[in-house]
Structures are given as C-alpha cells and as structure tokens.
TORSE-832906 format. One line per 8 residues: number of its first residue (from 1); for each residue x, y, z of C-alpha. Coordinates in steps of 0.1 Angstrom, whole numbers, always signed. Last residue first. Layout:
BEGIN
NUM> X/Y/Z ~ ...
END
This chain:
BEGIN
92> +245/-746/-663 ~ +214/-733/-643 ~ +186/-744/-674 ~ +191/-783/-672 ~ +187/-776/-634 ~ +159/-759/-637 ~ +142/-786/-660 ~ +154/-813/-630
84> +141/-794/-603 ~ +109/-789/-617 ~ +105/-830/-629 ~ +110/-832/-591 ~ +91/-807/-581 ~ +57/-812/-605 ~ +60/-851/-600 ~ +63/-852/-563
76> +32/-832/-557 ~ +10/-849/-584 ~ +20/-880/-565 ~ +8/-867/-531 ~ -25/-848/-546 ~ -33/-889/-563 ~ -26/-903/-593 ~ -51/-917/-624
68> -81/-902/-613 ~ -84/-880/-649 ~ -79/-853/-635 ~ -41/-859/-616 ~ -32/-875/-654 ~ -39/-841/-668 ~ -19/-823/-643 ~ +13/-845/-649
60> +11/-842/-685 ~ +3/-804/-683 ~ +32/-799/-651 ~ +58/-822/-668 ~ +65/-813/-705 ~ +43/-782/-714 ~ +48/-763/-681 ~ +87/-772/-675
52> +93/-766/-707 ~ +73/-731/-709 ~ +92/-727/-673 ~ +125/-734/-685 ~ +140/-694/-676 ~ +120/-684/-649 ~ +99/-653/-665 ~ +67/-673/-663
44> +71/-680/-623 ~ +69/-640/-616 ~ +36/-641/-624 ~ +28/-621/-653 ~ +10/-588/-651 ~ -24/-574/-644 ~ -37/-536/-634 ~ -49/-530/-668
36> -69/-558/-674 ~ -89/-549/-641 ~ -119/-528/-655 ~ -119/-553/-687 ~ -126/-581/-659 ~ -153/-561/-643 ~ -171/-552/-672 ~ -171/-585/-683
28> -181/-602/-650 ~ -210/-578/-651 ~ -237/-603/-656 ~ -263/-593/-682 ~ -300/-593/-660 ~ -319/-628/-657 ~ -342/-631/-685 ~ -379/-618/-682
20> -400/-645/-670 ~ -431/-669/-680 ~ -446/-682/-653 ~ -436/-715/-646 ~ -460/-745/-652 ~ -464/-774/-628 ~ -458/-809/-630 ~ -433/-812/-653
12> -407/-789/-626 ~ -389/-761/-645 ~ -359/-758/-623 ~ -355/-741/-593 ~ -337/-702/-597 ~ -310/-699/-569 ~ -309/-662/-554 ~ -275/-646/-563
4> -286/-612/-564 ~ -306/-619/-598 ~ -312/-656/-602 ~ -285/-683/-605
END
C-alpha cells in the first residue's frame, strides 16, 4: 500500500519504474503505544481453568480448524464442550 492507502502496482518486466522515495513510516506504532494504557484483560482470562482450557482444547482445536481438517460447526462443538468440561473440573 501507497501513502493514503492508494495500491502501489508491481514492478512490471516490461517497463521501468521510476525510482521512488519509500512509502512514509506507518503510524501503527504510535498508535498502539498511544492505547497501551487504556487496555486490560478480558474478562475470560480471569475464569479460573482458562490457561487449561486455552492450551488443551481451544489451541489444538483451533489449529486443526486451519489446517482444513474440521469445519466452523465442529470447531464450535469442540471449544464448548471441552469448555464445559474444564469448568466443570474447576466448579467443585
């Protein structure tokens, strides 16, 4: 992306570009560092069996939805149902 978000077309073989001055430094880091203060957790981390729940059943269970290997639907039922049983392990 150009300046302004204009789209920039590729050096083409068949004709030469003019040489350019680079695209200005994008403020995304300004912007973030702007923000940092403002954050906090979501309220989801502070559930007690969350890092489980993340590292045992939503990673796993994400990874395989990337790859192609299940679908949004099985994805779905995966992340509640190994969800309900972490929190249930965590209730008693």
């Amino acid at each position: 992306m150009g300046e302004a978000g204009q789209v920039v077309p590729a050096p083409s073989t068949t004709r030469s570009t003019p040489a350019t001055a680079p695209p200005a430094p994008c403020s995304a880091w300004a912007t973030g560092a702007a923000l940092a203060g403002a954050l906090r957790s979501a309220p989801a981390q502070s559930v007690r069996g969350y890092p489980e729940w993340k590292d045992k059943a939503a990673t796993p269970a994400l990874q395989e939805y990337y790859s192609g290997a299940i679908d949004a639907a099985e994805l779905k039922k995966r992340l509640v149902t190994d969800g309900n049983r972490v929190l249930a392990r965590y209730r008693r």
